[in-house]
N, C-alpha and C positions, 0 to 999 in steps of 0.2 A: 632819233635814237629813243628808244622803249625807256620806261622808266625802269625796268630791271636789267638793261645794259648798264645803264647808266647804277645802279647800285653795284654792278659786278666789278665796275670799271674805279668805282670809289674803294672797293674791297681789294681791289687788285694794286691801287695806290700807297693804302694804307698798310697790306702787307709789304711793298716793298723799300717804302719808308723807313720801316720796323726791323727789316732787313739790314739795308742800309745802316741804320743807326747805332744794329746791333757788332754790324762788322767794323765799323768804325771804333767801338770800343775795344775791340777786341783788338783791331791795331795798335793802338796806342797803349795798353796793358801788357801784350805780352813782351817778354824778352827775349824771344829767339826772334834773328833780324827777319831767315827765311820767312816765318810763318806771319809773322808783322807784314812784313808785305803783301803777300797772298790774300793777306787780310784787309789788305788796303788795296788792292785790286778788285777780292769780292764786293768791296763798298762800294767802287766806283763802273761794276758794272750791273750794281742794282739801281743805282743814281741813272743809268743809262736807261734800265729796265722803267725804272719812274718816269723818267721822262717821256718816254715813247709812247707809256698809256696817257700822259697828260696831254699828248698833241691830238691825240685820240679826241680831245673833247672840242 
């Protein structure tokens, strides 16, 4: 792997960490159940999205 794959591939991690982290907040903050959830489904299929670039390495 090119050392600028390998940068796109840390760029691609670190956005969806950011992701992740960010939906996870937002699950546990809001108070409507619906969107709590939704929210905590986006978390866990950015957690999926990270993972898959990590296997990558």
């Amino acid at each position: 792997m090119t050392n600028k794959e390998l940068l796109y591939i840390e760029d691609a991690l670190m956005h969806e960490n950011f992701m992740k982290s960010c939906a996870t907040k937002a699950a546990t903050q809001l108070t409507d159940v619906n969107l709590s959830t939704y929210m905590g489904e986006l978390a866990q299929k950015h957690n999926e999205i990270f993972n898959k670039f990590l296997n990558l390495l």
